[in-house]
Structures are given as C-alpha cells and as structure tokens.
C-alpha positions as CSV (number, residue, x, y, z in Angstrom):
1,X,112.2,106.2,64.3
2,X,110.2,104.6,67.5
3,X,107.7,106.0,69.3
4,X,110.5,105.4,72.4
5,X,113.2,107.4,71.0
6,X,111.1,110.0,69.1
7,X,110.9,112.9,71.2
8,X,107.6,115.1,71.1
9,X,107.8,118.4,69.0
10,X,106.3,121.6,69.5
11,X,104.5,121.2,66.4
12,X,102.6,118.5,67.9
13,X,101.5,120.2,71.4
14,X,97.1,121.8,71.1
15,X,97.0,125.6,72.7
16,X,95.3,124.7,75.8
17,X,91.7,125.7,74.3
18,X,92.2,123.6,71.3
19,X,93.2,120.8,73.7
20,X,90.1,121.4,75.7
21,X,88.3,120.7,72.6
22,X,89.9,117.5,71.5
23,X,90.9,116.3,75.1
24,X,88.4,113.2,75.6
25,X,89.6,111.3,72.5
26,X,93.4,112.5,73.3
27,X,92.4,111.3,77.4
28,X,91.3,108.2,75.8
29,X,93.8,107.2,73.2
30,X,96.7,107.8,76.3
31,X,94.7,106.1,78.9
32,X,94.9,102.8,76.8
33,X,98.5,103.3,75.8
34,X,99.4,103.6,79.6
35,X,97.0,101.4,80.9
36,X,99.6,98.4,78.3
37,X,102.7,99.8,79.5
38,X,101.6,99.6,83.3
39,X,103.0,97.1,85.5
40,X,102.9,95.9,89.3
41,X,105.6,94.7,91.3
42,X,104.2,93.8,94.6
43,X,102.1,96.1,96.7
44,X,103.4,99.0,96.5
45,X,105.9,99.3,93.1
46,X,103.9,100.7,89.8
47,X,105.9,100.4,86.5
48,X,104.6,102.7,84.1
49,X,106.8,102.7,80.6
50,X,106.5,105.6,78.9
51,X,106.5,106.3,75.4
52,X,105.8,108.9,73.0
53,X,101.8,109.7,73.1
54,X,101.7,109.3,77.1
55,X,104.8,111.9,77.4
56,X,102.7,114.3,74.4
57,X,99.4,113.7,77.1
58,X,101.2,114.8,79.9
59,X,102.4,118.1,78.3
60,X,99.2,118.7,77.1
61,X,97.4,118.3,80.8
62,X,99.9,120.6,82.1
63,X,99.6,123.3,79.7
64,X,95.5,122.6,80.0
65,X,96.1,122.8,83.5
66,X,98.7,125.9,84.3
67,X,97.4,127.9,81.4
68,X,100.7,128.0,79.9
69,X,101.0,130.4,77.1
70,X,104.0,131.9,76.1
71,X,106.5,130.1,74.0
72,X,109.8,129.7,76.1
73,X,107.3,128.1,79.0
74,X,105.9,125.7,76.7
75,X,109.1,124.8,75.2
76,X,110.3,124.0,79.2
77,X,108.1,121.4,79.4
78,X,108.8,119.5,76.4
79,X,111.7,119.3,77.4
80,X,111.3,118.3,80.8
81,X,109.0,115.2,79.7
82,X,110.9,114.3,76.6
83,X,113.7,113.7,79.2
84,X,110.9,110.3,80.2
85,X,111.2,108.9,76.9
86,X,114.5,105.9,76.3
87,X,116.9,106.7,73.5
88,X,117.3,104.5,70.8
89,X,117.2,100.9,72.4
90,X,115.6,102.4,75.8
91,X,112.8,102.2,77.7
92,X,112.0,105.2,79.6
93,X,109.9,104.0,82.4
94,X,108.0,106.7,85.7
95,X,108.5,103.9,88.7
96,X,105.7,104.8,91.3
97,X,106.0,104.4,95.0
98,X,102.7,103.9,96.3
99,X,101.9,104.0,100.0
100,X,98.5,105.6,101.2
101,X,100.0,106.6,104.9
102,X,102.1,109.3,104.8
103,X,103.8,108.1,107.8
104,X,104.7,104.8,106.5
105,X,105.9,106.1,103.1
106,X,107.5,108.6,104.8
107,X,109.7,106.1,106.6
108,X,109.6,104.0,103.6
109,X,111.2,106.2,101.2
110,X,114.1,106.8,103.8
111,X,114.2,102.9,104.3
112,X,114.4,102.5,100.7
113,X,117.2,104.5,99.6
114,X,118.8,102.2,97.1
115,X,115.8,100.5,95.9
116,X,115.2,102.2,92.1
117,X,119.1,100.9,91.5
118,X,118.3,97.5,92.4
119,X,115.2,97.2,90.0
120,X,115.5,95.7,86.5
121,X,113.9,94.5,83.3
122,X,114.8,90.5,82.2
123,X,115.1,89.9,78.9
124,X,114.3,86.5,77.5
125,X,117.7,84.9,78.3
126,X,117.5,86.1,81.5
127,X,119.7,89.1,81.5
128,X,118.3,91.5,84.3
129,X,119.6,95.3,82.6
130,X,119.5,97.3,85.8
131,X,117.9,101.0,85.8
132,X,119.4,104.1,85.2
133,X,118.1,106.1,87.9
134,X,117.6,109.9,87.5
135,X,119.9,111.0,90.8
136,X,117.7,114.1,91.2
137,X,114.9,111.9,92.6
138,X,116.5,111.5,95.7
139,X,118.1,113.6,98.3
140,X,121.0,112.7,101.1
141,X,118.3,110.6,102.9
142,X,115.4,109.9,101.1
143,X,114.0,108.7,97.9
144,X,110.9,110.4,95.9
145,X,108.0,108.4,96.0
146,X,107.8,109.4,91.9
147,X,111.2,108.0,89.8
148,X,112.3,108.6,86.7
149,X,114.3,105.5,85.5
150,X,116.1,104.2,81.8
151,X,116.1,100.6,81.1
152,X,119.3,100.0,78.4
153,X,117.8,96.9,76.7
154,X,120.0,97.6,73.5
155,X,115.5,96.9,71.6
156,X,115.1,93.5,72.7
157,X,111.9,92.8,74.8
158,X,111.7,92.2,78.5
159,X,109.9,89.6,79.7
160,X,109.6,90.3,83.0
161,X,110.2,93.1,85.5
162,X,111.8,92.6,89.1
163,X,113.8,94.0,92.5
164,X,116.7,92.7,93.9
165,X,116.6,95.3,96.9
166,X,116.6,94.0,100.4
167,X,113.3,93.0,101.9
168,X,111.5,94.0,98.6
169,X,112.6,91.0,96.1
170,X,110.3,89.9,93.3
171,X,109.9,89.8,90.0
172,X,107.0,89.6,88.2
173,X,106.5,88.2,84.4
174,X,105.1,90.9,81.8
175,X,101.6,90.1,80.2
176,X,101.6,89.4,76.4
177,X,100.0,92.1,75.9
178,X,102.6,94.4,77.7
179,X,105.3,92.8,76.0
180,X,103.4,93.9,72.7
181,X,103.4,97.3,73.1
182,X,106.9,97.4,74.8
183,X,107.7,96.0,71.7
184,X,106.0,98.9,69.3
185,X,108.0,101.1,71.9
186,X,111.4,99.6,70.7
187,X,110.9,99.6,66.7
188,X,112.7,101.6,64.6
C-alpha cells in the first residue's frame, strides 16, 4: 500500500515521553519529507502534500505538546490527521494562505472565497484535476487561511501546480525532485 493511502496506526504513535526522547531524528526525518512535498504558488499560496510520516509527525507534536494521555484522545487525533492523507490514487495536500498583516489577510480570505476550488494539479498531458476542498474550512463569508484539499490524480504524477481564481492565476512547474517524492506518495 502507499505511504498516501496508508493511514497511520495507533501502533505507530511514541507516548509523549518516548517521543521526547526520539523527537530530533523523528523532527528531522519529517522536516525533509515536507520540505520535498512543499510548493509555492506566488506570494502568498504554500502547497504542502502530505503523506504518511508528515501526518504521523504531526500527531506526535500534538500529543508532545497537549500531553495527551488517555486512549480515546489519542485515537481523536489519528483520526483527524489521517483525514490529510489522499486515498488510493490521491494526494492529500494542507494549502497555506500566507499573509503577515492581519488586516490584509483578513480581507483577503473574504476576497478569496472561491479560491481553494479553483486550484489544481496538471498532470503531464495537461489535465488540471481540480481540488476537493474540505467545506469545513470556510464559513458564509470567509475562507481559512489553513485548507485541507484532495487532489483525484487517479496515481499519475503532476507536473505542475496552478490557480485559475480571479486576480490570483499562475501555475507554477514542480521540481524534479518534488515530482519524485509525489511519486513514492502514489505507489502501491
């Protein structure tokens, strides 16, 4: 199974303490595996494709950090980031909105309402396969500046990542070595 489809199990998640122990290797090991799968668009747009050792980090920084303990809590929160990770033929990709001023990205994130549907992946043909947005990012008038979005690239490759929202349009073309590891992402 692919690190992009297989979901982390309990089994695989440190008591904090343990993780404590073992975090700088663990920090290490995720930083490079994120630092392949992220990707600029622009300014202010930060792609960051997740995949199964970023989405284990994450639980274990916030059991490290919350001091979570008992079973059904830690249980919650595999859940919750498993949810990050694409099924079989997905990527499962955290889109970040990043604007310093909280006045501007305040306006911003009301401005651009429909923006995480109108961002893509191309695949080598030129296919643009359109997100899947998780609809709980966004309220009646604004967007979250943090996105959780599904890219249905039935395993082939993207080459390139882009928007086709209003005022924001660009595309930029994925490094070989992002393509590489998007790649492991998608194996079976």
């Amino acid at each position: 199974m692919s690190n992009a489809t297989r979901k982390v199990q309990r089994n695989e998640i440190l008591d904090y303490v343990t993780y404590e122990e073992q975090r700088p290797e663990i920090r290490a090991s995720a930083m490079r595996a994120k630092e392949r799968r992220r990707v600029h668009l622009g300014e202010h747009l930060t792609f960051l494709f997740e995949n199964h050792e970023t989405v284990r980090y994450q639980i274990l920084e916030m059991i490290r950090a919350e001091r979570i303990v008992k079973e059904a809590d830690i249980q919650h929160e595999i859940e919750t980031y498993n949810e990050l990770l694409g099924n079989e033929g997905e990527l499962g990709c955290t889109l970040l909105i990043e604007i310093e001023d909280p006045k501007e990205r305040a306006q911003k994130l009301h401005e651009w309402f429909g923006l995480p549907e109108k961002v893509y992946v191309k695949l080598e043909d030129g296919t643009k396969i359109y997100a899947k947005v998780d609809q709980r990012q966004k309220d009646e008038h604004k967007i979250s500046s943090v996105q959780f979005l599904k890219f249905a690239c039935n395993g082939q490759v993207p080459v390139a990542v882009g928007c086709d929202f209003e005022n924001y349009k660009m595309e930029t073309e994925l490094k070989e070595e992002q393509r590489k590891a998007l790649e492991e992402d998608l194996k079976n």
